[in-house]
N, C-alpha and C positions, 0 to 999 in steps of 0.2 A: 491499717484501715484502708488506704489506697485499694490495697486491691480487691475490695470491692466493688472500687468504678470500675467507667470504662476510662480511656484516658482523653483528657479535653483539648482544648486549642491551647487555653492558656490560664495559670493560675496564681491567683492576684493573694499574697502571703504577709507574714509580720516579719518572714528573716529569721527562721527558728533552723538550726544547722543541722537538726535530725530531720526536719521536713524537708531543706533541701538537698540531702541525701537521699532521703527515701524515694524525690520526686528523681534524683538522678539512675536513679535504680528499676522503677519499677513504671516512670512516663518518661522514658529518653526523648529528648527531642522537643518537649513542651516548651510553651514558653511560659515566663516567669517575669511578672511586674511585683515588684516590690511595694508596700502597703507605704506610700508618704508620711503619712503622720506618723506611724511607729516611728520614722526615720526621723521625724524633728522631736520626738520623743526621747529618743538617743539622744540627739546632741543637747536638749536644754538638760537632761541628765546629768552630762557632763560639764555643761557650760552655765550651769543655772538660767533663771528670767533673765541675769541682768550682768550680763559680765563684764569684768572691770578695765582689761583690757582692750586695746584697740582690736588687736587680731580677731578676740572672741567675740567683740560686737560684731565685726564685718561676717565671723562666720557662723553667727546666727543670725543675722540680717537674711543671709541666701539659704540657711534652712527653711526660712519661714515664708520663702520666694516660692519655692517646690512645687504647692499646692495649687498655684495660681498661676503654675504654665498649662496653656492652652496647645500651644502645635509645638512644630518640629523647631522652628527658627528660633521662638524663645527659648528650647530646649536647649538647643546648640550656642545661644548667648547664657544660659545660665552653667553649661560645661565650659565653656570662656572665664565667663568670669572665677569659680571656681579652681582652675588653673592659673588664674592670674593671681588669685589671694593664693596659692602655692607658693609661687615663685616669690610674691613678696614677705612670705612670712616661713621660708625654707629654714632660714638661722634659727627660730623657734623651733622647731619639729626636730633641729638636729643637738639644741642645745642640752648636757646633760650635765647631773649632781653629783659629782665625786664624797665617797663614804671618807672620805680621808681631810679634807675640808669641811663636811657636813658636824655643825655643834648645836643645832635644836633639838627639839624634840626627833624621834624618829617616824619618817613618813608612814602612813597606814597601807598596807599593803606591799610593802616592800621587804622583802628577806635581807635580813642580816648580815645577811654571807655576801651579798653583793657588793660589787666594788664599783657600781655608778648606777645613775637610771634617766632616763627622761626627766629633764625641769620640766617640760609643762605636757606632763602625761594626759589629763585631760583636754587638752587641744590636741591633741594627738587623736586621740580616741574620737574626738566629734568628728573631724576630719577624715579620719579612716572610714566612718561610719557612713558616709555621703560617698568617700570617692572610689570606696573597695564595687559599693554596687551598679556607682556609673562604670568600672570598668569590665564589670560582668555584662553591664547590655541589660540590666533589671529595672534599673531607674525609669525610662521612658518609654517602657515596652504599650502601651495604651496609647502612644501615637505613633505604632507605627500603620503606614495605609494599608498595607494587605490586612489587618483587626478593624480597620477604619469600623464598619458595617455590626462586626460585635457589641459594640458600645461599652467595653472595658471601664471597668472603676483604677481610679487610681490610688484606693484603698480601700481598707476591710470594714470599713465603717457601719455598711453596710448589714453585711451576713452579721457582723459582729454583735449590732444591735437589735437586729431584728429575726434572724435565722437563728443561727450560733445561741445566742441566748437564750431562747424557746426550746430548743433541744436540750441545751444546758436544763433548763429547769423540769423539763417532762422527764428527763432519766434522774434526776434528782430525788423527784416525787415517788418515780417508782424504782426504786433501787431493789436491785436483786432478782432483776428478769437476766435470763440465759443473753448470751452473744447473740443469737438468731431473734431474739424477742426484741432486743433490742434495734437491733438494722430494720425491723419490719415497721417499729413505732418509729423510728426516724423518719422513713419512706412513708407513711402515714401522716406525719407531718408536715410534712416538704408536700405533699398531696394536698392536705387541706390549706395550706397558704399559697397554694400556686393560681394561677390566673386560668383559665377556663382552654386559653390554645394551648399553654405549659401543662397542660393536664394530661391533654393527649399524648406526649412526648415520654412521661414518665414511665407506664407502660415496658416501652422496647428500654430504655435506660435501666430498667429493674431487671429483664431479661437480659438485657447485656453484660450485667453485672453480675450475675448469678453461672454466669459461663465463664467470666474472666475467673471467677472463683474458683471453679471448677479445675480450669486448666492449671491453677497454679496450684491446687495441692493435688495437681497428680504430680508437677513439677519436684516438690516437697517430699513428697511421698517415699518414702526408703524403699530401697533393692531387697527386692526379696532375700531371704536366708535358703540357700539352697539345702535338703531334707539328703541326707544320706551317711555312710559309714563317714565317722571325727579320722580328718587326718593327722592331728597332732594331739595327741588327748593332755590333757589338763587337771584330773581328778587324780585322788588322793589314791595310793594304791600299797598295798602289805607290802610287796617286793620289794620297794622302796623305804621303807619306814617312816611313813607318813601319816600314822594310824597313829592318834594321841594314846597313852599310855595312864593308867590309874596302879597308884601302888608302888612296891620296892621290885624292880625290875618289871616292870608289867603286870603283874601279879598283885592282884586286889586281896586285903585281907580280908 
């Protein structure tokens, strides 16, 4: 679907691994803010409302911090701190359950054939889930100053509610319009909710898209079969005895 845009400055996402491939592939070089609340979405996932633990409390204390950095400096004290609950709770992350001592039930998720795993695989998981994308550079992308002027969401809340879902429900209503009928009623729709200066912009963004299109399925587009005498032939030929046979020696009664 990408490449029907054109490619933007920057694109504000939920963390889906097929879109961040698609975006590494087809908008090199964009930038990429990570949707916050999906991300404390994750971690109470894994850590519930109310975790029983000290660790889990402190590290959803600073998921629920996320939403409510304003610039760089808190940014950079909320990657502090973050690092600091690392380093106090490393023996956790590294402690794990040997199958050979284990006599309860057996964990959900976990193959048989295994000969240990993570004790606190879900602390693990919240944790990854916060600091795999601060070391990507996606966490805080919406302050950085050269975007300053954009006015960057620091999640999809947005389109999600008010975009996204109006499209969701107009291709819904009318189910079984071709590919092209459809991109045209999207562009229809994004027209009639846009604001009066965003209106004039759509225009050249519809022609812009309509060329990115263009170039990529000539991109796509198969090498021609060149037309002339077969150098290696392939078909079925009598010299050969390749001619299925009916009867007692060939010979049909």
């Amino acid at each position: 679907m990408l490449k029907h845009f054109p490619q933007p400055k920057v694109v504000v996402t939920d963390g889906g691994s097929g879109l961040l491939k698609a975006l590494k592939s087809l908008w090199p070089g964009v930038e990429i803010q990570r949707c916050l609340v999906h991300i404390q979405r994750t971690v109470k996932t894994h850590l519930t409302l109310k975790p029983r633990s000290e660790a889990g409390k402190s590290l959803r204390y600073l998921s629920l911090q996320l939403t409510r950095i304003t610039n760089r400096d808190e940014a950079a004290n909320w990657a502090a701190s973050l690092g600091n609950w690392q380093s106090k709770n490393q023996y956790l992350l590294d402690e794990r359950t040997y199958a050979k001592d284990w006599s309860g039930p057996w964990p959900k998720g976990v193959n048989r054939t295994r000969k240990s795993w993570p004790t606190h695989e879900r602390l693990i998981k919240a944790y990854n889930a916060m600091s795999s994308v601060l070391k990507r550079g996606h966490l805080f992308t919406y302050l950085k100053p050269q975007l300053a002027s954009l006015g960057i969401s620091a999640t999809t809340n947005m389109i999600e509610g008010v975009i996204n879902s109006g499209i969701r429900a107009m291709i819904r209503h009318h189910r079984g319009m071709p590919l092209e009928h459809r991109r045209r009623a999207c562009e229809w729709f994004c027209w009639t909710h846009a604001d009066e200066q965003s209106r004039a912009k759509l225009p050249l963004l519809i022609k812009e898209s309509e060329k990115l299109v263009k170039q990529h399925e000539a991109r796509q587009k198969p090498a021609q079969e060149l037309i002339g005498p077969e150098l290696y032939g392939r078909a079925a030929v009598a010299e050969e005895g390749l001619f299925s046979k009916a009867g007692w020696a060939g010979r049909s009664s």
